[in-house]
C-alpha positions in Angstrom: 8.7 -18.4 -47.5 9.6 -18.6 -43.9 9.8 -16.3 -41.0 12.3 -15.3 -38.7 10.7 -14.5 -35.6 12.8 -11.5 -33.6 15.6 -12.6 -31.3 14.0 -13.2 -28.1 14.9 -10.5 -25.4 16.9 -12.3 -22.4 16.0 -11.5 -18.8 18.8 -9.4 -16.9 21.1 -10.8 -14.8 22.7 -9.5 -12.1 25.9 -10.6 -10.3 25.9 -11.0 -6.4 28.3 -8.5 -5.6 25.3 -6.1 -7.4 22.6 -7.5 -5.4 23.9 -7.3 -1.9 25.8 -3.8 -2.5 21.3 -2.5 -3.0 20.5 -4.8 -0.3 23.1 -3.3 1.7 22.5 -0.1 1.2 18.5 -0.4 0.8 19.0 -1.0 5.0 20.6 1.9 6.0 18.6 4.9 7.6 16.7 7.0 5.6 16.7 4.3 2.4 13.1 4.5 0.2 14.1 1.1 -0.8 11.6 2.1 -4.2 13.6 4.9 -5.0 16.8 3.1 -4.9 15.8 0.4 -6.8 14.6 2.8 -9.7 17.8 4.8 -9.4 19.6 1.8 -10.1 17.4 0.5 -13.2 15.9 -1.9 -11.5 12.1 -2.8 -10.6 11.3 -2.5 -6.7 9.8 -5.6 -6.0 12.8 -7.1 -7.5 15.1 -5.4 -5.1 12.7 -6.3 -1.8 12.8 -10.0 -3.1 16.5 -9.0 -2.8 16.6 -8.3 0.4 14.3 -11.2 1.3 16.5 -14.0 0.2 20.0 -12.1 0.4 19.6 -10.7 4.1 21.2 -12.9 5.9 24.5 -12.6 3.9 25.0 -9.1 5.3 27.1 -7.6 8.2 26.4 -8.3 11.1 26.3 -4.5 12.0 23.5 -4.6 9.6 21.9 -7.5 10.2 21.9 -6.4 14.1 19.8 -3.5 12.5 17.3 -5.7 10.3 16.8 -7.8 13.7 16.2 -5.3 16.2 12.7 -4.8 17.4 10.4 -1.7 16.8 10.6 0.6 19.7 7.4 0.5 21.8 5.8 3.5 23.6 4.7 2.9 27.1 0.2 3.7 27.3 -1.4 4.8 30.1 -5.1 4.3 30.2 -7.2 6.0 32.6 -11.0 7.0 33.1 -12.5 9.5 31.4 -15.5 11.3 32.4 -18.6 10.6 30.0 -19.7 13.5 28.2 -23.8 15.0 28.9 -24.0 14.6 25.4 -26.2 11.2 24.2 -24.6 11.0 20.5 -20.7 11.2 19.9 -19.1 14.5 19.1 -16.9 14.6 16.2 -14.4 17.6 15.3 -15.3 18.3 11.5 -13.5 22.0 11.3 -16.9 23.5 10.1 -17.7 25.6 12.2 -21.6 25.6 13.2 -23.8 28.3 13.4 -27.4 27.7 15.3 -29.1 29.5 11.7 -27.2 27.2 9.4 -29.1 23.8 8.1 -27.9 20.2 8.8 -28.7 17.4 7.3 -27.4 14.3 8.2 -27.9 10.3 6.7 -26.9 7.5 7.8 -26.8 4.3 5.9 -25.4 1.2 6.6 -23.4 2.5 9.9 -21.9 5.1 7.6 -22.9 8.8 8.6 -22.9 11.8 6.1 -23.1 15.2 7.5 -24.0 18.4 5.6 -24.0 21.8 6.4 -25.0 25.0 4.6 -28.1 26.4 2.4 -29.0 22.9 1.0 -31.9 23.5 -1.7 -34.9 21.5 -1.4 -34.2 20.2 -4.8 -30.6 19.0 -3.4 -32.6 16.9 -0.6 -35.2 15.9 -2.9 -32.6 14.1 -4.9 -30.6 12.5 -2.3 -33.5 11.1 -0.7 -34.3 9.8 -4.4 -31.4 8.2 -4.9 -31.1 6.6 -1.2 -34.9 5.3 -2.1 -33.4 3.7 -5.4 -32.4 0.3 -4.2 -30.5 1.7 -1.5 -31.6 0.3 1.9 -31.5 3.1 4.4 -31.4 2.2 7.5 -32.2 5.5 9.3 -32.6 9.0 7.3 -32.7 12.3 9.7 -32.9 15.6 8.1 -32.4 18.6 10.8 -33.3 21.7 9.8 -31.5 23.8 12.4 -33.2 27.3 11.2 -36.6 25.8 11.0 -36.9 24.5 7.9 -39.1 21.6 6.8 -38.3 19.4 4.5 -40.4 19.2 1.3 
């Protein structure tokens, strides 16, 4: 008793004309080359290879377009005058009252920053787990209302 196995399912082909008219248009202003490729039934990669390997076969109008550098904005740098402040300030949005408690870590160059009525149990266990194989490098609690940390 044999098998048949299934008919084996043939890749898509496309014809020329097809692939240039998406390459073509995946160029013009505006294009999400992603969404016209899956508006035409077609994967996106598939369509950037397109473009890719089929980009030179274009109009020239178009290929002017492909070619043409990115704009670039003229900078002006000029000195700035250093703040009193010793640390940097950063602009969080959360706005600070001198009664509210901070508490800030920083590991590994990374800085978190917390603000609010953090419990003592809530400290407790984030100074647990930066203890638990965690190399700290520097841990700073604030209390800005007096608090002291347990």
């Amino acid at each position: 008793m044999s098998k048949s196995l299934p008919p084996r399912r043939s890749r898509a082909s496309y014809t020329m004309d097809f692939k240039l008219e998406l390459v073509e248009k995946s160029y013009q202003p505006g294009v999400c080359v992603a969404q016209l490729a899956r508006e035409h039934g077609i994967n996106d990669n598939l369509l950037f290879t397109w473009r890719q390997r089929y980009s030179h076969l274009l109009p020239d109008e178009i290929q002017r377009t492909i070619d043409k550098p990115a704009p670039v904005l003229p900078v002006v740098v000029s000195d700035m005058p250093l703040s009193s402040r010793s640390e940097p300030h950063y602009e969080s949005g959360i706005p600070t009252r001198h009664d509210t408690m901070v508490c800030e870590v920083t590991v590994r160059g990374a800085s978190l920053r917390m603000y609010g009525d953090l419990s003592p149990a809530i400290l407790k266990t984030l100074i647990r787990e930066l203890r638990g194989g965690r190399s700290c490098s520097r841990s700073l609690l604030t209390p800005a209302s007096g608090w002291s940390p347990v």
